[in-house]
C-alpha positions in Angstrom: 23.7 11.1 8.2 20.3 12.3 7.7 17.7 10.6 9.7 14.0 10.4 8.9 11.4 10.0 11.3 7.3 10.8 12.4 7.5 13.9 13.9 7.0 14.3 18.2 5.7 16.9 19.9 9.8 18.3 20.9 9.9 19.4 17.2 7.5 21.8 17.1 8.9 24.9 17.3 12.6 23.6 14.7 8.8 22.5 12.0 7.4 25.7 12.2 11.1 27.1 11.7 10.7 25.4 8.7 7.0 26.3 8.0 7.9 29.7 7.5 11.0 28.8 6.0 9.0 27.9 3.0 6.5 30.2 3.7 9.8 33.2 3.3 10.9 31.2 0.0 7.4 31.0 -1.3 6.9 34.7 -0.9 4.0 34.0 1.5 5.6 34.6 4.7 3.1 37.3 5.2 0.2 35.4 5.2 1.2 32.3 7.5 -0.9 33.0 10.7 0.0 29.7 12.2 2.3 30.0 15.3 3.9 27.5 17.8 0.3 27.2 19.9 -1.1 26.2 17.2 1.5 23.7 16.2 1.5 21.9 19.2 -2.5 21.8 19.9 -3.2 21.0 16.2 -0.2 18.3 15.3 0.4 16.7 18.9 -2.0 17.6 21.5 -4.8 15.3 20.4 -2.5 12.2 19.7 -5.8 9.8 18.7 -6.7 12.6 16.4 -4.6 15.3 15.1 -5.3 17.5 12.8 -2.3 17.0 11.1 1.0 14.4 10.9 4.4 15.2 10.1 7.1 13.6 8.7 11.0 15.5 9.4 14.1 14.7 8.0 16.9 15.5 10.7 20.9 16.1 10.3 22.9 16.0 13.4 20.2 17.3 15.5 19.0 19.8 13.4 15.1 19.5 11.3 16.3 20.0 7.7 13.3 18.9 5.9 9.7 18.1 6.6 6.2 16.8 5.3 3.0 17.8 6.6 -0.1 15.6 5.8 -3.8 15.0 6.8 -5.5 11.8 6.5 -8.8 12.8 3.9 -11.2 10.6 1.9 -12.4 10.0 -1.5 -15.7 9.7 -2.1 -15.2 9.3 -5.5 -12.5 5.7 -4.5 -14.5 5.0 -1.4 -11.3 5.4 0.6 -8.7 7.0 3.0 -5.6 9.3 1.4 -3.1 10.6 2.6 -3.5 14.6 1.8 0.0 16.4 1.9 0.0 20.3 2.2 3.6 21.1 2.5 7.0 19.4 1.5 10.3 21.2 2.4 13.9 20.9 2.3 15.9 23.4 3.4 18.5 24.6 0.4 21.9 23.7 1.6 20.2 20.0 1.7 18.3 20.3 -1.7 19.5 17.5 -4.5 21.2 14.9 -1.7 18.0 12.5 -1.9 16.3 14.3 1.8 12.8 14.9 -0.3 12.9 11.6 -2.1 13.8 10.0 1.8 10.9 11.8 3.0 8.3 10.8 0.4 9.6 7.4 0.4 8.5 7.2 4.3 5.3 9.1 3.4 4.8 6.0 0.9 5.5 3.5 3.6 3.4 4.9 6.0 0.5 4.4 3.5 1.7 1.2 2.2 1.8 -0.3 6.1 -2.0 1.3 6.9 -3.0 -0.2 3.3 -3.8 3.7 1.7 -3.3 3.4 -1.8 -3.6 7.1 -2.7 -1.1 10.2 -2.0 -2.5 14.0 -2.8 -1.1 17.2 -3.2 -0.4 20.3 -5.0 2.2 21.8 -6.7 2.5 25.4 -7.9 2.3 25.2 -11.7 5.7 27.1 -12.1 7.4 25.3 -9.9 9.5 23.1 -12.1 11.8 22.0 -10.2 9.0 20.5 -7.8 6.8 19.2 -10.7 10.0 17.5 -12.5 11.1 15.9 -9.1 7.7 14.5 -8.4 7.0 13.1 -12.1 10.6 11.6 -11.5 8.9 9.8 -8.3 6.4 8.3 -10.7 3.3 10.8 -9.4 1.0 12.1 -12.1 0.8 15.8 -12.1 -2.4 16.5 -12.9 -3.8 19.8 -14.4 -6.7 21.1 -12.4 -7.6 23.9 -11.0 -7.5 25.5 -7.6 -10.4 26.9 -6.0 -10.0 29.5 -2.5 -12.7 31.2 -0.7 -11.5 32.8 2.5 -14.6 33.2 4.8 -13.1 34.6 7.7 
């Protein structure tokens, strides 16, 4: 049975595991500077205000899938989002409902703190990702994505 839960600070060496999981099956993995330091100061050191929340879905013991999110705000709705930046399931777990479980409790968490808006991107080829998310009932918006690296 998969279980899935917030994210403590005893998981965070198995979600960066699967941090550069995704970043390997992104073809990224060379540019993912963030290590387990990182992890643990930025998600759970600071538990009034982390810099980022995650959400894990676990199968007998082991992280299989995770969200990563940030709490942002609108200016535009005059309110508080939720801002995801990654979603992953690893493959052997891909297509048994894990990602739908985990946005599900992303919803609920927003639901129960009254947030009525979930962000995030998608790579425009990824169809598999864009067709699962439509089938959640998100709008996949076209826009595009700006980067400046400064440092």
């Amino acid at each position: 049975m998969t279980t899935i839960r917030k994210a403590s600070q005893k998981d965070a060496k198995a979600l960066l595991s699967l941090i550069k999981e995704l970043a390997a099956y992104e073809g990224q993995l060379q540019y993912l500077k963030t290590d387990l330091n990182q992890i643990t100061e930025s998600g759970f050191s600071n538990l009034k205000s982390p810099k980022f929340e995650a959400i894990v879905a676990e199968h007998k013991g082991v992280l299989i899938g995770c969200i990563t999110y940030m709490w942002n705000y609108s200016i535009w709705n005059g309110s508080t989002y939720m801002s995801i930046d990654d979603v992953f399931v690893c493959k052997p777990f891909r297509g048994n409902s894990v990602g739908q479980k985990l946005m599900q409790y992303a919803k609920d968490i927003c639901v129960s703190n009254n947030i009525e808006l979930i962000k995030w991107e998608v790579e425009s080829n990824n169809e598999k990702a864009i067709h699962f998310y439509k089938k959640l009932g998100a709008q996949v918006v076209e826009k595009s994505f700006a980067k400046w690296q400064i440092g």
